[in-house]
Structure formats: C-alpha cells, structure tokens
Residue frames relative to the residue before (quaternion, step in Angstrom):
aa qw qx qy qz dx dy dz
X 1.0000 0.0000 0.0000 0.0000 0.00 0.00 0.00
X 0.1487 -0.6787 0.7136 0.0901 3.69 -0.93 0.49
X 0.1221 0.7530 -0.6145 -0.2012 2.90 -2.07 -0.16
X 0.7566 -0.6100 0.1858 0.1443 2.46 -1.68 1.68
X 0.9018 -0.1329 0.0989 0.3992 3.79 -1.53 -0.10
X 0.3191 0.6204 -0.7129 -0.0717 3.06 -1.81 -0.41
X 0.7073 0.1266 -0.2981 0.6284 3.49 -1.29 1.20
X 0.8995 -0.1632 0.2428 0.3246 3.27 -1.58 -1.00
X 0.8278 0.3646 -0.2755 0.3256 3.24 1.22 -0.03
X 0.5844 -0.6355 0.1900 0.4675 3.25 -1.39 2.01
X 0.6971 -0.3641 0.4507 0.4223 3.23 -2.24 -0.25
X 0.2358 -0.6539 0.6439 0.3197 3.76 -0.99 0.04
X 0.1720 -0.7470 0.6380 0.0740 3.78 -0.74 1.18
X 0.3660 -0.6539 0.6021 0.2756 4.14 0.90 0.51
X 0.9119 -0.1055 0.0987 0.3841 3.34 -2.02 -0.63
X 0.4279 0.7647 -0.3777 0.2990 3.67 1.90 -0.61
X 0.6373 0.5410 -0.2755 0.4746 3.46 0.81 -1.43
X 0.8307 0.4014 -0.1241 0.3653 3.71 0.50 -0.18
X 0.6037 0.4745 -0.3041 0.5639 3.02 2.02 -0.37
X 0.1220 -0.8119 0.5251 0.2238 3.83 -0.79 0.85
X 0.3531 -0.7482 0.5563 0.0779 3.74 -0.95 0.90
X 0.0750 -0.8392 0.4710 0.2612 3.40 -1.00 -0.09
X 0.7786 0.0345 -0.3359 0.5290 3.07 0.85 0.74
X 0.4346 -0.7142 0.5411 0.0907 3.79 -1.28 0.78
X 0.2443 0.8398 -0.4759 0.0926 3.52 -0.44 1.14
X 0.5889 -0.7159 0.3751 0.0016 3.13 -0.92 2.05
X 0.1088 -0.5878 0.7384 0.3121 3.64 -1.01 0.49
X 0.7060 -0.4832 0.4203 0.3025 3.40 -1.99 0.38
X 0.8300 0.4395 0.0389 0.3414 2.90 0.09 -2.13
X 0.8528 0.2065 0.0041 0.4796 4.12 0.21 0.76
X 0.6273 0.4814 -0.1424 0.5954 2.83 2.08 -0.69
X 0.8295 0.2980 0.0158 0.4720 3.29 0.71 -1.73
X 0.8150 0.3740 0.0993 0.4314 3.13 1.41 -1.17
X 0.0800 -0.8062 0.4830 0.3322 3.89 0.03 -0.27
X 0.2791 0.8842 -0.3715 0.0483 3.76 -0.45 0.73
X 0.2013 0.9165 -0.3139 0.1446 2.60 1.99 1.14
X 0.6212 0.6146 -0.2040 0.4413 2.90 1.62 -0.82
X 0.5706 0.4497 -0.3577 0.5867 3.71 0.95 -0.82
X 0.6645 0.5700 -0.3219 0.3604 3.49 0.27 -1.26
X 0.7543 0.3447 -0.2732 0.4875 3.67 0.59 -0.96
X 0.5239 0.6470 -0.3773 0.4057 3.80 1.07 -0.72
X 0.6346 0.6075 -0.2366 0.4150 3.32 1.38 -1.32
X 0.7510 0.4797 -0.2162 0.3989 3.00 0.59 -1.47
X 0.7916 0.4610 -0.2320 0.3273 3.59 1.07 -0.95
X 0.4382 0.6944 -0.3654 0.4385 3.09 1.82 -0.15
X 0.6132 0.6509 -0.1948 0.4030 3.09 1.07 -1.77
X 0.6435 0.5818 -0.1918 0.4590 3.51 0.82 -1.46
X 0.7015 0.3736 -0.2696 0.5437 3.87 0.61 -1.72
X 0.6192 0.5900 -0.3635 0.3693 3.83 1.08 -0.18
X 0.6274 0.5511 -0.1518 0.5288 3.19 1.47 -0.56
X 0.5963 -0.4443 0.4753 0.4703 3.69 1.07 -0.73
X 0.5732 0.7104 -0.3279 0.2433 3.63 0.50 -0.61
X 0.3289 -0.7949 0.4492 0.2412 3.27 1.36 -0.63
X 0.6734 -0.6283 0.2234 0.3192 3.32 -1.16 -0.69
X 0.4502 0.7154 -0.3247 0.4244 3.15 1.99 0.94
X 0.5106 0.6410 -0.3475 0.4557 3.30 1.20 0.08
X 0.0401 -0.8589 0.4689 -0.2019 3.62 -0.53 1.57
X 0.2983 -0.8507 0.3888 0.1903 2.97 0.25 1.54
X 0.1364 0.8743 -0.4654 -0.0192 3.81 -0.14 0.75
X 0.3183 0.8128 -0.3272 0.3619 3.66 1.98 -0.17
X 0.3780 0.8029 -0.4521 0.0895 3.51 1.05 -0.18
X 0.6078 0.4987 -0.3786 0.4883 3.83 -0.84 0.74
X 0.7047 0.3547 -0.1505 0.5958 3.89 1.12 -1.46
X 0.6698 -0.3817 0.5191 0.3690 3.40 -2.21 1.66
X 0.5820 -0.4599 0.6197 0.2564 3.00 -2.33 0.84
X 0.6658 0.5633 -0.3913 0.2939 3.27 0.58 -0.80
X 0.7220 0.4215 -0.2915 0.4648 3.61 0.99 -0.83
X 0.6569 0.3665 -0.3866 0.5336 3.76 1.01 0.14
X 0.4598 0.5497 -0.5673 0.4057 3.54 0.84 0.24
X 0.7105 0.5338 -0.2582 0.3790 3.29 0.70 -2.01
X 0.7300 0.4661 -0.2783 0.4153 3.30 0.65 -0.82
X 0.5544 0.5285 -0.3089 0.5638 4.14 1.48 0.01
X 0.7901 0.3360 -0.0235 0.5121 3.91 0.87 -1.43
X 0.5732 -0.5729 0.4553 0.3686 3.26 -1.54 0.20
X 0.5489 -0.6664 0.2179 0.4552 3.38 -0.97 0.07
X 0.7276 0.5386 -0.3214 0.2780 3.55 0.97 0.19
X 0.4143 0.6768 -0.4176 0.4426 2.75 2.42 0.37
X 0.4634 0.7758 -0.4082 0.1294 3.30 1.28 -1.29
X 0.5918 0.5942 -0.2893 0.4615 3.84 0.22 -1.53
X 0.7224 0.4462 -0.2414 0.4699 3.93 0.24 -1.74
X 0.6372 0.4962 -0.3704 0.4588 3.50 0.64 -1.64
X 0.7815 0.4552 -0.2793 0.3225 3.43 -0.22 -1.53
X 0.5515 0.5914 -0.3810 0.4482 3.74 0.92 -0.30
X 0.7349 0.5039 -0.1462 0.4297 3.03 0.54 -1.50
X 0.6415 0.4296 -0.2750 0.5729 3.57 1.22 -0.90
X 0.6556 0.4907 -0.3306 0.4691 3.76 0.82 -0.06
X 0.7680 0.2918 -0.3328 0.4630 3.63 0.84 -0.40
X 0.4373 0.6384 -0.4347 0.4607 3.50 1.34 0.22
X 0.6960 0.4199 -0.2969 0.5011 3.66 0.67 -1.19
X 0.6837 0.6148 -0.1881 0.3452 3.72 1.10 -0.67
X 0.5350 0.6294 -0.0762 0.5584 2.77 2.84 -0.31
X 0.6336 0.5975 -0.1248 0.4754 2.60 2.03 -1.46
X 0.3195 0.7416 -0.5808 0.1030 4.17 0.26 0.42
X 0.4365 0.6965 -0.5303 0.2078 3.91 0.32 -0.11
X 0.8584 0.1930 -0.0887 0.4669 3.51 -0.15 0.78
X 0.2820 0.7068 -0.4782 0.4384 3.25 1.17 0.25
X 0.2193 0.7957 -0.5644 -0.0111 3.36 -1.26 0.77
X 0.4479 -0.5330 0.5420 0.4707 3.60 -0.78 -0.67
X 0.7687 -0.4732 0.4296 -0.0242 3.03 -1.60 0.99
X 0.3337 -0.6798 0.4906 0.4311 3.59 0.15 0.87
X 0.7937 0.1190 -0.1362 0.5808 4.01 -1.32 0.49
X 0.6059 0.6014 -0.5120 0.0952 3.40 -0.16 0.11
X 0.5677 0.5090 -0.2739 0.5862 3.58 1.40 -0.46
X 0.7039 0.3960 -0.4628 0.3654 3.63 0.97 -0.18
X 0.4857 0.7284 -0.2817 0.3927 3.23 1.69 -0.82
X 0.4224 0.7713 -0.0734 0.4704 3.21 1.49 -1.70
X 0.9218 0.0458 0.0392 0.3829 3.20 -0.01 -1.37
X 0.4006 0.6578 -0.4605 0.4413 3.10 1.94 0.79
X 0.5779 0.6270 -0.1749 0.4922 3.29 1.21 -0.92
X 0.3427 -0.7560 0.5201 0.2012 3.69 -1.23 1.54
X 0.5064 -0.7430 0.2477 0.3608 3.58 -0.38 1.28
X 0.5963 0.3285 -0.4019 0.6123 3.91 1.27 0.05
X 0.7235 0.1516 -0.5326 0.4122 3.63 0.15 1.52
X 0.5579 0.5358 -0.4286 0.4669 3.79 0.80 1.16
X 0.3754 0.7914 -0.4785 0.0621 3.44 -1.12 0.65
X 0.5076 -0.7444 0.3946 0.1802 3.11 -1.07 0.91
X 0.2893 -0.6262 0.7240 -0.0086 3.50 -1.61 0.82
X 0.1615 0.6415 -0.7077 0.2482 3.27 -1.18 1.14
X 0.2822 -0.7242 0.5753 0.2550 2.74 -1.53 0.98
X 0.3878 0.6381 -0.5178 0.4175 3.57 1.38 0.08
X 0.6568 -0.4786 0.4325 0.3905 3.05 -2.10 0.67
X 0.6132 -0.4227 0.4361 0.5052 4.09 -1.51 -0.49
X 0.6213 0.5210 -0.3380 0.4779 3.87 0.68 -0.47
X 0.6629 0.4536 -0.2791 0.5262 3.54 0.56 -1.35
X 0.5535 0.5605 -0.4546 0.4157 3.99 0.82 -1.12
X 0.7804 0.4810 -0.1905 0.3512 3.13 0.13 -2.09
X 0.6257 0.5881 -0.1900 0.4760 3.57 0.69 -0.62
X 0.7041 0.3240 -0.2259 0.5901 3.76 1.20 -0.48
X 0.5604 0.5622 -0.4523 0.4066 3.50 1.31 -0.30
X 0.7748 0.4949 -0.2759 0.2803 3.24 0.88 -1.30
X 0.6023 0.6496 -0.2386 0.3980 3.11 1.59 -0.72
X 0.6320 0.2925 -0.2862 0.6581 3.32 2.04 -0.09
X 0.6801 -0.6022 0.3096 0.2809 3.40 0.43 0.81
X 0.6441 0.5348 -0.2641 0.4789 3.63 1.23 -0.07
X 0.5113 -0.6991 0.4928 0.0835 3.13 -1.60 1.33
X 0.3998 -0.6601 0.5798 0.2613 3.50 -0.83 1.34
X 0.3945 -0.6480 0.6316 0.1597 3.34 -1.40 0.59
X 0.8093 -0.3566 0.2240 0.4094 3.68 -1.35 0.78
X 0.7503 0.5247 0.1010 0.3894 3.17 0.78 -1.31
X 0.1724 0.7919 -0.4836 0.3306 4.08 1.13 0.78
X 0.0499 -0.7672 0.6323 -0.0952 3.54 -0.50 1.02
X 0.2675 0.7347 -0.5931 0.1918 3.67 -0.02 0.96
X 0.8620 -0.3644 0.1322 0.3267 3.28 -1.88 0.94
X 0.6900 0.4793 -0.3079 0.4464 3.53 1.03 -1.09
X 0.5419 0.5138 -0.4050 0.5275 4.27 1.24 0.34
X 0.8047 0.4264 -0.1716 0.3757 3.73 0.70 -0.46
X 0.2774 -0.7653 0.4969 0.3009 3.49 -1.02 -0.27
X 0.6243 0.3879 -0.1735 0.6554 3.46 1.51 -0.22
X 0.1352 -0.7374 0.6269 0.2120 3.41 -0.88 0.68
X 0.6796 -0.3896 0.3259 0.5293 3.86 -1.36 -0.59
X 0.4409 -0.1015 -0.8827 -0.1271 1.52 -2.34 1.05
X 0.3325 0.6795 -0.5357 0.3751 4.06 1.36 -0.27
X 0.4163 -0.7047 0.5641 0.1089 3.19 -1.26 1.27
X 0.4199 0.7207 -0.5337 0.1395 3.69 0.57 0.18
X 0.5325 0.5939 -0.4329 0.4200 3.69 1.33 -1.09
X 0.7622 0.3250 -0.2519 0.5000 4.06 0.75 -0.99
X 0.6568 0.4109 -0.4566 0.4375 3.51 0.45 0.13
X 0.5630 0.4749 -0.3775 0.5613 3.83 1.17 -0.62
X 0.5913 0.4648 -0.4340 0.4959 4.27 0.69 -0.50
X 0.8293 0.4144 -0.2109 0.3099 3.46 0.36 -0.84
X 0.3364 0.7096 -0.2199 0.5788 2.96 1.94 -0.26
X 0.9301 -0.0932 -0.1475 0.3231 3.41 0.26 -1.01
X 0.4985 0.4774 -0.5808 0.4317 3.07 1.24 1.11
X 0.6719 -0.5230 0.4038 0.3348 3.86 0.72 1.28
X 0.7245 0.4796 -0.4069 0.2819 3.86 0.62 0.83
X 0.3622 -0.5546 0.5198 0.5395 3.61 -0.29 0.19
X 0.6285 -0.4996 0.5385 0.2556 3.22 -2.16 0.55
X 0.7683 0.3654 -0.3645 0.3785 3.55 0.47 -0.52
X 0.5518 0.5353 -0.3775 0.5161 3.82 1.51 0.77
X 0.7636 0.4789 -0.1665 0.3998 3.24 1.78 0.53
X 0.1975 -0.9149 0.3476 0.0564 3.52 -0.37 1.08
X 0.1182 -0.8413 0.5251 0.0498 3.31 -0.61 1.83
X 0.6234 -0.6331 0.4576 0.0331 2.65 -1.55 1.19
X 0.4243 0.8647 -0.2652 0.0453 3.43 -0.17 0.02
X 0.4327 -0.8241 0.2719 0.2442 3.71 -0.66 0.24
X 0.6755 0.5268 -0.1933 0.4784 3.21 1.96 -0.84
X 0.6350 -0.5548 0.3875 0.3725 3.45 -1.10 -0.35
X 0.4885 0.5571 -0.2996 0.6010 3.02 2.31 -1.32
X 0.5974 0.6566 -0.3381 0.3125 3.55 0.21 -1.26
X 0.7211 0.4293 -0.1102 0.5324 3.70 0.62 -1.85
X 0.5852 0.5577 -0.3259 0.4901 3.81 0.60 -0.80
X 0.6639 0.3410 -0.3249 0.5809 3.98 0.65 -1.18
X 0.5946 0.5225 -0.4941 0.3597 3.83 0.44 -0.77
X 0.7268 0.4395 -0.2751 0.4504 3.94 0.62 -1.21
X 0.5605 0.5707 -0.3582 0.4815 3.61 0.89 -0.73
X 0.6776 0.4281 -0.3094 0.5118 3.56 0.74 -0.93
X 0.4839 -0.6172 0.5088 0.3550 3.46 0.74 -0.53
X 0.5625 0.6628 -0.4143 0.2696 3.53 0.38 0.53
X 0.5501 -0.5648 0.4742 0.3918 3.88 -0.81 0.41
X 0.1079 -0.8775 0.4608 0.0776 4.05 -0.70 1.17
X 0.2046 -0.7611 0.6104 0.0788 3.53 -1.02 0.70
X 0.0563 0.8447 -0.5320 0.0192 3.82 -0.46 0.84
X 0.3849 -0.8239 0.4153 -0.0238 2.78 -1.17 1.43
X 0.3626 -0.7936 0.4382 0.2160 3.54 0.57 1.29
X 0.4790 0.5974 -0.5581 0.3195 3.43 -1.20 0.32
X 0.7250 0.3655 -0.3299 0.4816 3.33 -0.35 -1.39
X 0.7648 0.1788 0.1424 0.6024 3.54 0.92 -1.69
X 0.4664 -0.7314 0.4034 0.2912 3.36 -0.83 1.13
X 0.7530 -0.4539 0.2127 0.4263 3.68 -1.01 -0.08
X 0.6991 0.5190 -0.2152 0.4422 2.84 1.37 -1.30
X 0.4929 0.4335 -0.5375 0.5294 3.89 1.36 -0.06
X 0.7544 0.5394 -0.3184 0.1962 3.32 0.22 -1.28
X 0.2324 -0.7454 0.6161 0.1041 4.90 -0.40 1.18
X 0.4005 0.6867 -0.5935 0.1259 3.57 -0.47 1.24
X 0.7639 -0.2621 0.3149 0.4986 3.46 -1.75 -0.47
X 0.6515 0.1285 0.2141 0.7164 3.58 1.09 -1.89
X 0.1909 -0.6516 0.7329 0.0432 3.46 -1.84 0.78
X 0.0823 0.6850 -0.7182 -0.0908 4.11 -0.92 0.89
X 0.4679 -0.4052 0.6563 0.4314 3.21 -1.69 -0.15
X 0.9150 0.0737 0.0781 0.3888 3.53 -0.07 -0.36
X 0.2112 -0.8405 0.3963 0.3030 3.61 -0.78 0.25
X 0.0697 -0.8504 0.4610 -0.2437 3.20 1.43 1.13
X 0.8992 -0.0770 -0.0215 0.4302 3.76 -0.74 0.59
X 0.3613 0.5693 -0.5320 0.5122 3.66 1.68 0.91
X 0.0051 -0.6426 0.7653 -0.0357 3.56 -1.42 1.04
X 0.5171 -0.5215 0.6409 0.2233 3.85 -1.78 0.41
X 0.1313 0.7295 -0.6711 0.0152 3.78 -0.97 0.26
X 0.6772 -0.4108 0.5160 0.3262 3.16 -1.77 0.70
X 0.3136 0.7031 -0.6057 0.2013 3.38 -1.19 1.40
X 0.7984 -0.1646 -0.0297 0.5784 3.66 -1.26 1.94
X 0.8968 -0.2276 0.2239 0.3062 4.12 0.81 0.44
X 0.7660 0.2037 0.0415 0.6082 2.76 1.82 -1.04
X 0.7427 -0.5111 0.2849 0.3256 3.67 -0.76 -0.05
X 0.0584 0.7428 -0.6666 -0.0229 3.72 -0.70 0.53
X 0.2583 -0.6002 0.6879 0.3161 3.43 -1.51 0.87
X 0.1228 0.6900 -0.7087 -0.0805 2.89 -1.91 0.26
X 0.8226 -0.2266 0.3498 0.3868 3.51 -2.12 0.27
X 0.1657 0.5110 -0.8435 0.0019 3.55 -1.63 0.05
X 0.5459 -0.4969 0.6231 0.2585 3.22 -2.05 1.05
C-alpha cells in the first residue's frame, strides 16, 4: 500500500500505474462525492424523530440504510422507518460536493467502461450527483438492483456484468472498509481512498489520500491510471 500526495507532490499509484483494466467502477458517497455532512444531518434528524435523542451517531458509513435501520427497529417498523430515513437524506443536499479530481478522473474514463456502486437508493444516488455537479454514467448500480448490499459483492459483479467485462479486468474504487471487502469478494483489483477512513483502516491493491492529479488513459485497449502534474 502507499500513500498518495500532499502539496506538489504527484499521487504514487504503486503496481497501479502499470496494471491496464478495462473498466473502472466507483463507489458514490466518500469516494466521488463529499456528503458526510448531509448524510449525518439526515441520519440524526431521523433518529431524534424516532426517540433517540441526541446520542445517536451515524457512523455505519459504506453499509445499505436498510441494514442499519433493521438493525435500530423492529421488524415491522423496518419498511416505514427506512422510507422515511430515505426521503429525509433526499432533503438533505447542503454541502454536497465533488471530490478534489473526481470529475476529471470521471471524465477521463469512456462512459461504457465506468460505473457506479452505491449503496444509496437510484433517486437518493441521482440526487447527490447533481448536487455535486457530476454526471452519472450509463451504468448506476444502486441498492434498489440488488439483494445484498456491501461488503456482498453483488453491486460489482452486477456493474461488471453489464458493462460486458469480467471483474478481474476491473478497478474499484472506493472509500470504506465495507465498500473495498465487496470489491475483493467480487474479484476485482482495489484502490482506497482515505478520508472517510484512515489508510491504515482502509485493505487495498494501492491507498491515496485523494484522487487529485489521477487521470485514465488509453492503454493495449484498455485503461491505465496514471499521474498528471
């Protein structure tokens, strides 16, 4: 594992810079986007709405609402709760942004070899993209396509699936521990993005602080990340 810039100097992509892929797929939330803030605001609102007061800290980041709902409510609240905790966060956009490099990274990348993973619903997804100014790609895998969320590899094996590539010619991005764990399970090459979780939480191929000055280039057919000053 390595890790990556600060100030002027480039990321270090290790054995990455040399491996070529053919298709790149992104979690949303920590990776692409910043929405820790909306995201927790959501969650705690949701909570003091429930009875919870003001001890309830949303720290689950990376894992479906649905499996921290179930795991907070009874089961027959679950269905009611989890709505309700979706159209709040879907309320929640103040501060939402893109990621340093991520929209260039984004837009290095041919849209039938890019795709997203989220454990957010497709509405809640689409809705945080715009609010960070960035364009889903063909390809948007979110909770309502699956039956397992992360760490279960189905979101990256169902992405890779339908952009027509085997998983082990693909590189997921990602920020969580849950997040990275479905990438390997799926069988895919991992990049982790510190922040959400420090490096030292965070088991991949390569660790950056950021994807600042990482771009995708034409390589033997397929894709190669590399450095930009």
């Amino acid at each position: 594992m390595n890790r990556s810039n600060s100030g002027t100097e480039r990321p270090v992509l290790a054995g990455l810079g040399q491996h070529v892929f053919e298709a790149v797929l992104f979690d949303m939330d920590g990776t692409l986007i910043d929405s820790t803030g909306a995201v927790e605001r959501g969650w705690a609102r949701w909570a003091n709405e429930l009875g919870f007061g003001d001890t309830y800290r949303h720290t689950d980041h990376g894992k479906p609402a649905r499996d921290i709902v179930s795991a907070m409510v009874a089961p027959d609240q679950v269905e009611e709760c989890l709505a309700r905790v979706i159209e709040i966060e879907t309320q929640e956009t103040d501060g939402i942004h893109a990621l340093e490099g991520a929209a260039a990274l984004l837009g290095s990348i041919p849209p039938h070899q890019c795709a997203i993973v989220t454990s957010c619903t497709r509405g809640l997804a689409e809705v945080r993209l715009r609010a960070a100014g960035l364009n889903a790609p063909p390809v948007l895998i979110s909770f309502d396509d699956i039956e397992n969320g992360k760490p279960h590899p189905e979101g990256y094996l169902l992405a890779a699936r339908r952009l027509g590539v085997a998983p082990d010619r693909c590189l997921v991005i990602e920020d969580t521990p849950a997040g990275l764990a479905a990438g390997r399970a799926a069988g895919c090459v991992t990049l982790a993005v510190a922040g959400t979780f420090s490096s030292a939480e965070l088991v991949a191929d390569a660790v950056l602080l950021g994807l600042g000055g990482i771009r995708a280039v034409n390589a033997a057919g397929g894709l190669r990340l590399e450095t930009v000053s």
